[in-house]
GULUMDREN-365277 format. One record per residue: residue in one letter; x, y, z of N, C-alpha, C, O in turn. Coordinates in steps of 0.2 Angstrom, whole numbers, plus 2048, in hexadecimal, padded with zeros to 3 digits. Layout:
BEGIN
AXYZXYZXYZXYZ
...
//
This chain:
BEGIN
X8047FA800800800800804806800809807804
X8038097FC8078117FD8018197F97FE81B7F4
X80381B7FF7FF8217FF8038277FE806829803
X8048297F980782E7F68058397F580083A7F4
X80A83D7F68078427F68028467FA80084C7F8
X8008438007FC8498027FF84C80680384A80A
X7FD8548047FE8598077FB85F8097F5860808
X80086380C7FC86980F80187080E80786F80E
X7FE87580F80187B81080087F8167FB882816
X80588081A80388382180988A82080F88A81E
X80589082280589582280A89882880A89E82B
X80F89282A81389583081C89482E81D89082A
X82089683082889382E82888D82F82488A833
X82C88A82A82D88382983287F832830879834
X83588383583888383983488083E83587B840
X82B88584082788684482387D841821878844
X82387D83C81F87983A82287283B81E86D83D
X82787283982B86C83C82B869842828864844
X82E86D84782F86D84C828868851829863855
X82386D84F81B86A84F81B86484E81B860853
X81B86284881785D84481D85684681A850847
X82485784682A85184882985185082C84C852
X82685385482385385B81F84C85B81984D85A
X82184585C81C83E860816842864810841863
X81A84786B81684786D80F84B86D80A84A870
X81185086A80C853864807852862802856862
X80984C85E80384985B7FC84785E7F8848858
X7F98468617F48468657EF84D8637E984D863
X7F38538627ED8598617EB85B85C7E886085B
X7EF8568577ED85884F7EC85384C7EB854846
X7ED84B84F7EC84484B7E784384F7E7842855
X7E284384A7D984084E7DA8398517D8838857
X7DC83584E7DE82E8507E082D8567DE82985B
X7E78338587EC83385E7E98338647E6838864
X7E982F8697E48308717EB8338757EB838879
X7F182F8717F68328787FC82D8747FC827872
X80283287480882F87680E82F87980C83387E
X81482C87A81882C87F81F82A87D82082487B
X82282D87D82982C87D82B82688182A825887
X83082387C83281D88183A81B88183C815882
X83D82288084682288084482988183F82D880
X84D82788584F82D88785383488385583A885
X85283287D85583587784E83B874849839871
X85084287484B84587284A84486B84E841868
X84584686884384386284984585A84C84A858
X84884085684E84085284D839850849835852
X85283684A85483084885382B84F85582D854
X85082584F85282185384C82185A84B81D85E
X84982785A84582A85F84082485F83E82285A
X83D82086783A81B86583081F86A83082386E
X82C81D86882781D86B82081986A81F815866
X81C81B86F81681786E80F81B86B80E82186C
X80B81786780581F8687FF81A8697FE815865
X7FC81A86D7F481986E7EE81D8687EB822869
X7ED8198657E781A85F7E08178607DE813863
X7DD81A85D7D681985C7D68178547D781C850
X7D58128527D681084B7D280A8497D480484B
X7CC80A8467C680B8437C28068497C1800849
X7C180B84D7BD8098567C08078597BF80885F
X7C88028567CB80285C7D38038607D880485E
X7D28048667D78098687DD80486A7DC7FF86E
X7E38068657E980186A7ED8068697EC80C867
X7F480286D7FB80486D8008038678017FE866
X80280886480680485F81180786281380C864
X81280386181B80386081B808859818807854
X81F80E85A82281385382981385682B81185C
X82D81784E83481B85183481E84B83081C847
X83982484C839829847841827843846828845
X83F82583E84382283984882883684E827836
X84682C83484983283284883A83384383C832
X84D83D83484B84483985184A83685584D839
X84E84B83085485382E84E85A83084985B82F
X85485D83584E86183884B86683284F86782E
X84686783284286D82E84386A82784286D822
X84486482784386281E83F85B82083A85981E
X84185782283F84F82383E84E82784384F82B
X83884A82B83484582F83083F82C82B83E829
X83583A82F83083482D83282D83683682B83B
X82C82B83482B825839827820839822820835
X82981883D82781383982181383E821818842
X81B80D83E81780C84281380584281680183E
X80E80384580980084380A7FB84880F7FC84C
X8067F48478037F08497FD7EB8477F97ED843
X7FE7E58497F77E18467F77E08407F27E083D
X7FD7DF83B7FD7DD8357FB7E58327F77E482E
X7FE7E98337FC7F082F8037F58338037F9837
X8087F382E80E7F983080D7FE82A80B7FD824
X81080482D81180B82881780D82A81980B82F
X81C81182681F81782781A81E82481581D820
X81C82282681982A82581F82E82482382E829
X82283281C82583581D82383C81B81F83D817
X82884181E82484881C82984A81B82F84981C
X82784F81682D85581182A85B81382485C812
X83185F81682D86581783086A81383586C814
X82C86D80E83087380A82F87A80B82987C80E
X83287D80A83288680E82E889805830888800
X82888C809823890802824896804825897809
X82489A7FE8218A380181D8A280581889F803
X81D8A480C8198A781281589F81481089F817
X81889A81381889581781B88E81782188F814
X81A88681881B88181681787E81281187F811
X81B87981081387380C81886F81081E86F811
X81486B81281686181681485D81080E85E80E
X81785A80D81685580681784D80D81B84D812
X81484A80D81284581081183D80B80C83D807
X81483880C81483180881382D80E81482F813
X81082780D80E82281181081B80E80C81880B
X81681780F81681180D81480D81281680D818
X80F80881180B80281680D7FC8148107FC80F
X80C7F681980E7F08198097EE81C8087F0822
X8037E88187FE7E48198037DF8198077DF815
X8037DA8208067D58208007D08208027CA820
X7FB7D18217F77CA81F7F27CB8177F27D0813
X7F07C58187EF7C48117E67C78117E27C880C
X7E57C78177DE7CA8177DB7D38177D67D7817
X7E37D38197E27DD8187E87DD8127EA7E3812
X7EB7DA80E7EB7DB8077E67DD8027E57E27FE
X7E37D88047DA7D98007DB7DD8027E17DE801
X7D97E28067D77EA8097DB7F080A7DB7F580D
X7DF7EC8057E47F58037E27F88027E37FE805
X7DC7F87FC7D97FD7F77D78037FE7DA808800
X7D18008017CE8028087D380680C7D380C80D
X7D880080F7DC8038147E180B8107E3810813
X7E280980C7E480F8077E28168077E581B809
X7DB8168067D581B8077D581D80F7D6822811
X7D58198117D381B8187D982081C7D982581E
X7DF81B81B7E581E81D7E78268197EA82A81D
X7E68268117E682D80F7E08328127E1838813
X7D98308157D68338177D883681C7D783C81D
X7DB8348217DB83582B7E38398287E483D82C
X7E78388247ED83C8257EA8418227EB847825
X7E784381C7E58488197E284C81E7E585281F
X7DD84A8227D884E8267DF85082D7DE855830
X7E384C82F7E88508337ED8548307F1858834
X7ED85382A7F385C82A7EE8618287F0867827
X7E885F8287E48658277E58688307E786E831
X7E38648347E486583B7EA86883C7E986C841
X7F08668397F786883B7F686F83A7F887383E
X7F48718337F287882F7EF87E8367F2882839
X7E987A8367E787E83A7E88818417E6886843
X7ED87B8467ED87D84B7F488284D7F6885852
X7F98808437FF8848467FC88A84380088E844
X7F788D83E7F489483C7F189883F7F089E83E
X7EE8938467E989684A7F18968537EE897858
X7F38968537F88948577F588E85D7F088C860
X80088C85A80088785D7FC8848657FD88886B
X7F987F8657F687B86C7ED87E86A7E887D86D
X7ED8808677E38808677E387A8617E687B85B
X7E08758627DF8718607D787385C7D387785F
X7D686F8557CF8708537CB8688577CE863859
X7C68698597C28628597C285D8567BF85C850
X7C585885A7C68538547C184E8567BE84C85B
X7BF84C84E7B984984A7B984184B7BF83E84B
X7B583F84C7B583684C7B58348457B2836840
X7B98308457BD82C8407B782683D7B9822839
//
């Protein structure tokens, strides 16, 4: 499965926006799915950075094992994830625009069973929707300043 191209343009320095978005613990105010994460080394985040995130992911809520596979500040974040026979990386490209960033965002997935193979088409859809719909949220909550979170939507 691979999810290709979605993207956003956020209206703040690429610095600001990085900063934000390469933040594990973060994620939770702008990933509808995210309930909670937690760092689980002692290493501030960067290459190798390991953590957990608790999800709510299609009704149900687990924990998944991540690490931040690649970390060039203000230009590259990527990280692996998953569980249950559904791994991802997620990587983000961050480019500096007049008067703000675009996050260009790819998804490569691993169905390791033979019954969410059939369900790529699906699971494909699903996954470009819920990342779409969070850099919209990313957009907004660093345009609106950082920590006001919008309402996040059930899934």
């Amino acid at each position: 499965m691979l999810v290709k191209d979605i993207s956003v343009t956020v209206n703040r320095p690429v610095g600001e926006v990085f900063e934000f978005a390469a933040d594990p613990e973060k994620l939770p105010q702008w990933a509808d799915e995210i309930l909670d994460t937690w760092i689980t080394c002692q290493d501030s985040p960067g290459a190798g950075t390991t953590y957990t995130v608790k999800a709510s992911v299609m009704g149900r809520t687990e924990k998944f094992p991540s690490e931040i596979v690649a970390y060039e500040k203000d230009r590259k974040f990527a990280y692996h994830t998953g569980g249950n026979n559904f791994y991802y990386t997620s990587t983000k490209v961050f480019e500096e625009t007049p008067g703000g960033t675009r996050i260009i965002e790819t998804i490569e997935g691993d169905l390791q069973s033979f019954f969410m193979r059939l369900l790529s088409p699906l699971v494909a859809s699903y996954t470009k929707r819920t990342h779409t719909r969070n850099l919209e949220n990313l957009k907004v909550i660093l345009e609106n300043g950082a920590g006001q979170a919008p309402v996040k939507t059930a899934l």
